[in-house]
SELO-857727 format. One line per field, with one value per residue: chain; x, y, z of N, C-alpha, C, O in turn. Coordinates in steps of 0.1 Angstrom, whole numbers. Example, Ala and Ser with C-alpha at 12.3 -4.5 7.8 and 13.67 -1.06 7.14 Angstrom:
# SELO-857727
ch A_A $
n.xx 132_128 $
n.yy -57_-22 $
n.zz 78_71 $
ca.xx 123_137 $
ca.yy -45_-11 $
ca.zz 78_71 $
c.xx 132_129 $
c.yy -33_0 $
c.zz 78_79 $
o.xx 142_134 $
o.yy -33_11 $
o.zz 85_80 $
END
This chain:
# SELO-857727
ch A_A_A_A_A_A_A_A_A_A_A_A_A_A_A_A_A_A_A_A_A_A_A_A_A_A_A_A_A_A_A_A_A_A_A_A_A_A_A_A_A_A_A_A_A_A_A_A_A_A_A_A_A_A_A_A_A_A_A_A_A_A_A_A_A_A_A_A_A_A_A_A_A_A_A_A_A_A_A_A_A_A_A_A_A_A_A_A_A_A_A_A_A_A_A_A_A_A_A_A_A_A_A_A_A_A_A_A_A_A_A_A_A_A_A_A_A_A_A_A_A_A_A_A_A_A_A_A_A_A_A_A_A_A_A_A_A_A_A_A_A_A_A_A_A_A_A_A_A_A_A_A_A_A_A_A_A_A_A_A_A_A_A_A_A_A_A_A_A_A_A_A_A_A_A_A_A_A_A_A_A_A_A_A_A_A_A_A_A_A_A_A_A_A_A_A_A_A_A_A_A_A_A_A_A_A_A_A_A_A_A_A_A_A_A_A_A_A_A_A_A_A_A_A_A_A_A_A_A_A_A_A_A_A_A_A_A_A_A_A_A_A_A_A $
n.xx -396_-405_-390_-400_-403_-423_-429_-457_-463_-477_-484_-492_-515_-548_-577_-602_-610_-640_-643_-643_-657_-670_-687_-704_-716_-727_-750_-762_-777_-800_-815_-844_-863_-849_-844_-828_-805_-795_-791_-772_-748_-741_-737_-709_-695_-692_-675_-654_-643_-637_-621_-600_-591_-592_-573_-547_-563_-564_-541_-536_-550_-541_-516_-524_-546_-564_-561_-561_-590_-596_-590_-572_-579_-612_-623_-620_-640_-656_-663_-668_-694_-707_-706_-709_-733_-749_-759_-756_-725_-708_-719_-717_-689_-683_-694_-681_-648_-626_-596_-599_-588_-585_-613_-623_-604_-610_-633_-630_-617_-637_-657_-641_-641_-670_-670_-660_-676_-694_-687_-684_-704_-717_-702_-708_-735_-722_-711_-684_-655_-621_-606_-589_-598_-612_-608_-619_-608_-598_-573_-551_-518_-485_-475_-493_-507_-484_-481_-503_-508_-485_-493_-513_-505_-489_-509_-522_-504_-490_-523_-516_-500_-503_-530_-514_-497_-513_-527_-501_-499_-519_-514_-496_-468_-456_-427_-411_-424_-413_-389_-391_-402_-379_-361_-369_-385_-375_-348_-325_-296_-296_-276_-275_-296_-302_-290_-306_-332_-333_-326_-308_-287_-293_-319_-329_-337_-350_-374_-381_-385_-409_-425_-427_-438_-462_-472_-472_-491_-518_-520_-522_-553_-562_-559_-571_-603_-609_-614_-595_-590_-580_-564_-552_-536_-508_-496_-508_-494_-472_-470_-474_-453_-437_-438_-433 $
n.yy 1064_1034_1012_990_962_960_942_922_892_865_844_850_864_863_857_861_877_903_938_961_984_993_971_982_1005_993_984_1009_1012_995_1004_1010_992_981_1000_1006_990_1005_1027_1021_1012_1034_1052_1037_1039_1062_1071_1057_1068_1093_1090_1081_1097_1128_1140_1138_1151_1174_1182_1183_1200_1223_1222_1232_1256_1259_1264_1292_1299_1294_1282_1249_1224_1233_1237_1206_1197_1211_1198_1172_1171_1184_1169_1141_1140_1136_1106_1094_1105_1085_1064_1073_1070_1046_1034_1046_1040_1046_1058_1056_1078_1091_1104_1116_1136_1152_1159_1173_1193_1202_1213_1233_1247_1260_1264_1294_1303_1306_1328_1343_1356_1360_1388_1402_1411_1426_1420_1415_1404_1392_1394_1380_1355_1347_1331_1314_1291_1273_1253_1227_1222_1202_1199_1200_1176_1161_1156_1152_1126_1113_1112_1099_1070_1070_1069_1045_1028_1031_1025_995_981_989_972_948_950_952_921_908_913_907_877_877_883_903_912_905_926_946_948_947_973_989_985_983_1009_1025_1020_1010_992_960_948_970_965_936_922_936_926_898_887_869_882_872_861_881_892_873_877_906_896_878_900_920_905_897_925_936_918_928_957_949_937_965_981_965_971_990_997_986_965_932_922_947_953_946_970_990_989_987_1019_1026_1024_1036_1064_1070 $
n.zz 292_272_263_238_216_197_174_153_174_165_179_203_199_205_180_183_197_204_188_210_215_186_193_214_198_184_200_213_189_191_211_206_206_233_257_278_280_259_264_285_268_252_270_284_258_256_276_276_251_257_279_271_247_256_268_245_225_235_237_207_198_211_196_171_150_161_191_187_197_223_257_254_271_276_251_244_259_250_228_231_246_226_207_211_225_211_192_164_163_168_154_132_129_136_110_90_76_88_113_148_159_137_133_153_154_131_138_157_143_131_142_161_139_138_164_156_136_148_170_150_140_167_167_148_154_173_194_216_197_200_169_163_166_150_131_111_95_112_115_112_117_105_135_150_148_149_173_184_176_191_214_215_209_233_255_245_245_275_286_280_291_320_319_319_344_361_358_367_389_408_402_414_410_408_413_387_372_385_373_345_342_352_335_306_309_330_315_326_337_336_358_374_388_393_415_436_435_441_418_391_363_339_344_347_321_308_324_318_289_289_300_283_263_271_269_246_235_254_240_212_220_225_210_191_207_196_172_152_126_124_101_103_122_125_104_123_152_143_133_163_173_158_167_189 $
ca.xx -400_-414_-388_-405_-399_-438_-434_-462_-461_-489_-487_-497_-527_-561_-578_-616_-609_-642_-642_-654_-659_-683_-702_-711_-722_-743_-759_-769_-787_-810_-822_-853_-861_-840_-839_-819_-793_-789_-784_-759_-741_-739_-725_-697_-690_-688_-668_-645_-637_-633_-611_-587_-589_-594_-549_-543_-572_-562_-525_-538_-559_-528_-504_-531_-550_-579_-556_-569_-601_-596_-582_-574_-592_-625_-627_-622_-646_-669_-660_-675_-709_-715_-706_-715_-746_-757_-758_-750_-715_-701_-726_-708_-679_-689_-699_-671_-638_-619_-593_-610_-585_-587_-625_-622_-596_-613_-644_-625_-615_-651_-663_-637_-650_-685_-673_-654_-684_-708_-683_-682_-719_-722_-695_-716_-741_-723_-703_-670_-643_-611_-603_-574_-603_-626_-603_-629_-603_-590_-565_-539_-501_-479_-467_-498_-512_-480_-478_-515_-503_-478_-502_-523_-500_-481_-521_-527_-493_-497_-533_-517_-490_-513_-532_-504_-485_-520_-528_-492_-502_-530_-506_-484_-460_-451_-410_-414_-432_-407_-378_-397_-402_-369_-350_-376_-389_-365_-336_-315_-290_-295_-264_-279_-307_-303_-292_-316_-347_-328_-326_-296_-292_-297_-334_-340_-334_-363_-386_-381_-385_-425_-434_-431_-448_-481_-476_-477_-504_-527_-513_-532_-564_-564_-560_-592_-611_-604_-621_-589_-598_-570_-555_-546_-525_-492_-497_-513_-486_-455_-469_-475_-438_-425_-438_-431 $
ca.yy 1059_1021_1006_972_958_963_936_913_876_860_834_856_877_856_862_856_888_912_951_964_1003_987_966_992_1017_988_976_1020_1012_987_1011_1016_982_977_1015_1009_987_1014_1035_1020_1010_1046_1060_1034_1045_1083_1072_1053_1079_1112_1088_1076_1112_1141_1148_1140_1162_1190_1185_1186_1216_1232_1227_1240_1271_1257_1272_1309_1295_1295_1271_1235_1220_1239_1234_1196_1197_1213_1192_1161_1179_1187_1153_1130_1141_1129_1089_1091_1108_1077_1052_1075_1065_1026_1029_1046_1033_1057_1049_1064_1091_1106_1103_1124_1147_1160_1162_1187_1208_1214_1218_1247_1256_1259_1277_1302_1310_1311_1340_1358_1363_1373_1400_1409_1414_1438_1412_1420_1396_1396_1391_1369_1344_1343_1319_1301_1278_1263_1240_1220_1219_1187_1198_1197_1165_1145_1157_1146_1112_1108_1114_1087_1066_1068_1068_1030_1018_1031_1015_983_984_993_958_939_954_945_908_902_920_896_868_873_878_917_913_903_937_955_942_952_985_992_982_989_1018_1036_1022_1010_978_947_948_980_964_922_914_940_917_884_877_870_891_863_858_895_890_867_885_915_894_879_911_929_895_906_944_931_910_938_962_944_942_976_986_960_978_1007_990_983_950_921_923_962_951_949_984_1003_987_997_1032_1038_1023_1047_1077_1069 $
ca.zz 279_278_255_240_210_192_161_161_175_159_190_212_198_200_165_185_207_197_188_221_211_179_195_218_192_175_210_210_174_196_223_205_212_247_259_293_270_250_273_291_255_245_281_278_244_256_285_265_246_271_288_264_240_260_263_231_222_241_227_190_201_221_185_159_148_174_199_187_201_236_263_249_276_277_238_241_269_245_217_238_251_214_196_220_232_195_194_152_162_169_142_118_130_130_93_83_73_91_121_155_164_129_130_160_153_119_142_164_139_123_162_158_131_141_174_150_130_158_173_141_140_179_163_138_165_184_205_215_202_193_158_161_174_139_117_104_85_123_106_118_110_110_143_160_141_149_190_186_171_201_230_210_210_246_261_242_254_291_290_280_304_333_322_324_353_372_362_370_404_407_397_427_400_407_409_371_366_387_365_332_345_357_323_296_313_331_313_338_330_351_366_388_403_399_431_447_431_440_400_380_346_330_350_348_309_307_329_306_276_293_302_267_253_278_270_230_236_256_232_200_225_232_196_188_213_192_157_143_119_126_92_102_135_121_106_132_163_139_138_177_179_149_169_201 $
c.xx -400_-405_-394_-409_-418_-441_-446_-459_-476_-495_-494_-510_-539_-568_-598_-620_-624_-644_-652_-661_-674_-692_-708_-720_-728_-749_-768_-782_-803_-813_-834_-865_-857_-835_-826_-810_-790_-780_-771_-747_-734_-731_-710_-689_-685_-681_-656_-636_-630_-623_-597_-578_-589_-579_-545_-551_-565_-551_-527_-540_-547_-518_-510_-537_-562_-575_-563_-581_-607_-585_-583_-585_-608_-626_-625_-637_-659_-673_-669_-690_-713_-716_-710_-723_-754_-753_-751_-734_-709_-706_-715_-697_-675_-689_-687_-656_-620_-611_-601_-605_-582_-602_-622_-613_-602_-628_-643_-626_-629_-658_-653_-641_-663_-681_-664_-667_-695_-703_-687_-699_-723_-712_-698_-726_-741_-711_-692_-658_-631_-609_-594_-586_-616_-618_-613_-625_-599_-586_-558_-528_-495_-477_-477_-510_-503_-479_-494_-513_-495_-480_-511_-516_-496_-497_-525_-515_-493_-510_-528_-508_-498_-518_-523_-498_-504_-529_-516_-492_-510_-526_-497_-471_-452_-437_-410_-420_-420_-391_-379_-396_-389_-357_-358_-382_-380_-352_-326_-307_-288_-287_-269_-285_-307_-306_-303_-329_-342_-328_-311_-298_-297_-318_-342_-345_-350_-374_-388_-387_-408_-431_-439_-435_-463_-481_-480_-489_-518_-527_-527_-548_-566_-567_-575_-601_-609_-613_-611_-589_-576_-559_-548_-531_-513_-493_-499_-502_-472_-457_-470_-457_-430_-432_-439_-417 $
c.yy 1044_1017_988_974_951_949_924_899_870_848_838_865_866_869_866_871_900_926_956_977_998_982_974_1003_1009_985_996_1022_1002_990_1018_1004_978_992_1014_998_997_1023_1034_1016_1026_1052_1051_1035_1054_1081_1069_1064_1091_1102_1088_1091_1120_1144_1142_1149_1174_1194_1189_1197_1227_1237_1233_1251_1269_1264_1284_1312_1297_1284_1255_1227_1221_1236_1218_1192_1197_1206_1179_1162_1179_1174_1139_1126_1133_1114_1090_1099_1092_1062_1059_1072_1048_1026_1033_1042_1038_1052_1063_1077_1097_1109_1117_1143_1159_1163_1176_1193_1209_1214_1233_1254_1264_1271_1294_1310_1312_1327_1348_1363_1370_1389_1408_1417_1427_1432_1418_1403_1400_1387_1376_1353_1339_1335_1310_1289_1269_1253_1234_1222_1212_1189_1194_1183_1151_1146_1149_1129_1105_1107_1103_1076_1060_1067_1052_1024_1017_1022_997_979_982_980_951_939_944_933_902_906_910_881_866_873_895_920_912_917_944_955_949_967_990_993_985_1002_1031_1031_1023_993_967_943_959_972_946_917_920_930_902_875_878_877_883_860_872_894_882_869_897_905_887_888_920_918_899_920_942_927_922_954_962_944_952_984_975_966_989_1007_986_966_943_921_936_960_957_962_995_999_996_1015_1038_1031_1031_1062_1076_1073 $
c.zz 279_257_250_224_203_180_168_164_176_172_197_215_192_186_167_188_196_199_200_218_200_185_205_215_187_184_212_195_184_210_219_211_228_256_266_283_264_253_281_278_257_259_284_270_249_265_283_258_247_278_283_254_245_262_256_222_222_235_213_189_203_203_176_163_161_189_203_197_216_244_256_255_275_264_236_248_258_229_224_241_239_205_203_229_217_192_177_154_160_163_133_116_121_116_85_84_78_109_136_160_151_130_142_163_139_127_152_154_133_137_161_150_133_151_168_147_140_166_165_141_152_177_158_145_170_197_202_213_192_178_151_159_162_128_117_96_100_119_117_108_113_125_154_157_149_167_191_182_183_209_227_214_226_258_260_251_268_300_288_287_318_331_327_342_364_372_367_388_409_408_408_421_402_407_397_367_370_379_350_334_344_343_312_298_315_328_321_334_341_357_377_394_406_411_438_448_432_426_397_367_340_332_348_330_302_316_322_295_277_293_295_262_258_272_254_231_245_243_220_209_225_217_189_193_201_175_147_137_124_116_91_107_131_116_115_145_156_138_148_178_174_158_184_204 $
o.xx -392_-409_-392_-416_-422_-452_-446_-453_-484_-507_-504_-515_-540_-566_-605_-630_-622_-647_-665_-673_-686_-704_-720_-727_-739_-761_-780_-791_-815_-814_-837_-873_-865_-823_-815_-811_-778_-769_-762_-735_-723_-720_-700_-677_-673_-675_-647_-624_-621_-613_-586_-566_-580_-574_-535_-546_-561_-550_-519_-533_-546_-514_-503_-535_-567_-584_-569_-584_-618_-575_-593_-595_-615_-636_-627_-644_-669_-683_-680_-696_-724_-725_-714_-724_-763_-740_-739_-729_-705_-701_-705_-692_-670_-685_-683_-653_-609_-618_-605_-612_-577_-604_-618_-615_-599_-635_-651_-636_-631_-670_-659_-644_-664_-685_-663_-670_-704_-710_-693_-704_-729_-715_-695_-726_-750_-706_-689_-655_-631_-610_-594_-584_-625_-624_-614_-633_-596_-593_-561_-528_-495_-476_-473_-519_-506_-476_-496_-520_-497_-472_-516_-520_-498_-494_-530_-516_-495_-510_-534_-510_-497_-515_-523_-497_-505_-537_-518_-484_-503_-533_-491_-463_-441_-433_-410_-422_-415_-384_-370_-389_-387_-348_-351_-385_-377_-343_-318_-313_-281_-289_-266_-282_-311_-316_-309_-335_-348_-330_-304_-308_-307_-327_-354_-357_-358_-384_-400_-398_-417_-442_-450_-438_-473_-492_-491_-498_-528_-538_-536_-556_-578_-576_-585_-610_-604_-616_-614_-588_-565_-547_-539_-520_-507_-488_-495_-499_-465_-447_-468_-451_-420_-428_-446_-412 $
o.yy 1040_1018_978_983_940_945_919_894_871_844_831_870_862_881_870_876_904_928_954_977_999_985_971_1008_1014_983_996_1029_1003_982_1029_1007_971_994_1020_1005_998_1027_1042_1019_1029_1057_1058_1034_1056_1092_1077_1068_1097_1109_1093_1094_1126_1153_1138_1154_1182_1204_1198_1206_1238_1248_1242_1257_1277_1269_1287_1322_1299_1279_1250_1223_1211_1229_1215_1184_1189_1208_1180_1152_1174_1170_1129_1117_1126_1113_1086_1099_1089_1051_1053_1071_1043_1016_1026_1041_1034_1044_1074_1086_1109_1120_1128_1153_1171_1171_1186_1201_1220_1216_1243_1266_1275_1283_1304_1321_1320_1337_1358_1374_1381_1399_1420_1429_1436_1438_1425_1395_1407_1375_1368_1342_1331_1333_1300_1280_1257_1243_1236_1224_1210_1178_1187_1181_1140_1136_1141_1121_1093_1101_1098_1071_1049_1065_1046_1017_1007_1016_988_967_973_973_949_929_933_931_891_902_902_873_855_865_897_930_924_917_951_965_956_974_995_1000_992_1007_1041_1036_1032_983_967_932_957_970_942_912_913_927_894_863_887_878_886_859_874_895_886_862_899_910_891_889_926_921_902_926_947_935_924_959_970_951_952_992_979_969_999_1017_982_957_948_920_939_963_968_969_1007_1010_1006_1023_1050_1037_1035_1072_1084_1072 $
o.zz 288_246_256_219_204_177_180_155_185_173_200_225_180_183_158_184_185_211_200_221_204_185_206_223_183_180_211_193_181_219_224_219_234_261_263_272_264_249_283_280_262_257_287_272_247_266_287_261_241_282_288_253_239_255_261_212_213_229_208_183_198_200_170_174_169_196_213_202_219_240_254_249_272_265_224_242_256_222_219_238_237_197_198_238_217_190_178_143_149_166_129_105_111_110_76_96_75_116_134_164_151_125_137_169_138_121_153_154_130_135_160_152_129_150_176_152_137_167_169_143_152_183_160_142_172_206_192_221_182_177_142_153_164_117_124_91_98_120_129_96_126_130_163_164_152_173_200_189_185_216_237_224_230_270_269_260_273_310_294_290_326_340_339_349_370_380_372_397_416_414_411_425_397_400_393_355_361_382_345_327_333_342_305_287_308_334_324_329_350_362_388_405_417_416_446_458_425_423_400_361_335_323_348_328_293_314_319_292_269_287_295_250_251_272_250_226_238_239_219_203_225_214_183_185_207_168_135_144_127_119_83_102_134_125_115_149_159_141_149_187_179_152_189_215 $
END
């Protein structure tokens, strides 16, 4: 668990940085004009997306009624194929006011829906299914809303983590990463490993204290990528830190 101290420091979070997720779905509005832009716009978007969502998906899927449905996987799977073959899934997003993993998560459940009621009619049919598998209400209950909340969560911080750890790789700076790790990570008190890393506590102390200033600072990038507006920040970080 990736203890680090989330409030923001206004020093550290350029204000220029822009929404990369957006401007990708407006550069898809101007592929009627620029097709091959568009195109490549719109498979960034969808890639974007499947990468960062699909297990916290699955998890939402795994805690709610969407379960009944089938395997989590194979229904996020098919959650993606059906919404993201359609370019206005993700304008509708853009226009509305909505943050992107609820936009997504209320898109699951009427994707369950949908594959609910498509069952009940092959039932009607003549099809064979089981009963349990026609809730056509496929809700959610807090439990599988806030596990879906925590996988959201611990997926942005990992990604901003993972930056860091590898411009400081890049940096020739990697003892400083292995320090951060070691005591905000795995919780270990710099009296275990100091001398192994030729630092003093006091040196490990402020290599921990840089490395959660970069994980902050990618952190708020990662959440702009994401369309959260600048005046949100401080709200949306204190919530991946309260459910973490």
């Amino acid at each position: 668990m990736i203890s680090v101290d989330f409030a923001m420091d206004r020093t550290v979070f350029p204000t220029t940085h822009g929404t990369w997720l957006r401007t990708r779905v407006d550069d898809i509005d101007a592929s009627a004009e620029t097709r091959a832009a568009g195109r490549a716009a719109r498979t960034e978007a969808n890639a974007y997306v499947m990468q960062r969502y699909a297990g916290p998906l699955e998890i939402f899927a795994r805690g709610s009624s969407l379960a009944r449905l089938g395997e989590p996987a194979e229904l996020v799977h098919g959650f993606f194929a059906s919404r993201l073959s359609d370019a206005e899934f993700l304008r509708g997003w853009a226009r509305s006011d909505m943050r992107l993993r609820r936009w997504l998560m209320n898109g699951m459940l009427f994707y369950g829906q949908g594959v609910a009621r498509d069952r009940a009619r092959a039932a009607a049919r003549g099809g064979a299914v089981e009963p349990r598998e026609l809730d056509a209400r496929a809700g959610v209950d807090a439990r599988g809303e806030s596990e879906f909340e925590r996988a959201w969560a611990l997926a942005v911080v990992r990604e901003a983590t993972a930056r860091v750890e590898a411009k400081l790789l890049a940096e020739g700076r990697a003892v400083e990463f292995e320090i951060f790790r070691r005591h905000a990570i795995d919780g270990q008190p710099y009296a275990v490993f100091a001398r192994e890393v030729g630092k003093s506590e006091q040196q490990c102390a402020g290599a921990t204290r840089l490395v959660a200033q970069r994980v902050r600072a990618a952190l708020a990038e990662v959440l702009r990528e994401e369309g959260v507006p600048e005046r949100e920040l401080d709200d949306e970080i204190s919530r991946v830190r309260a459910v973490l």
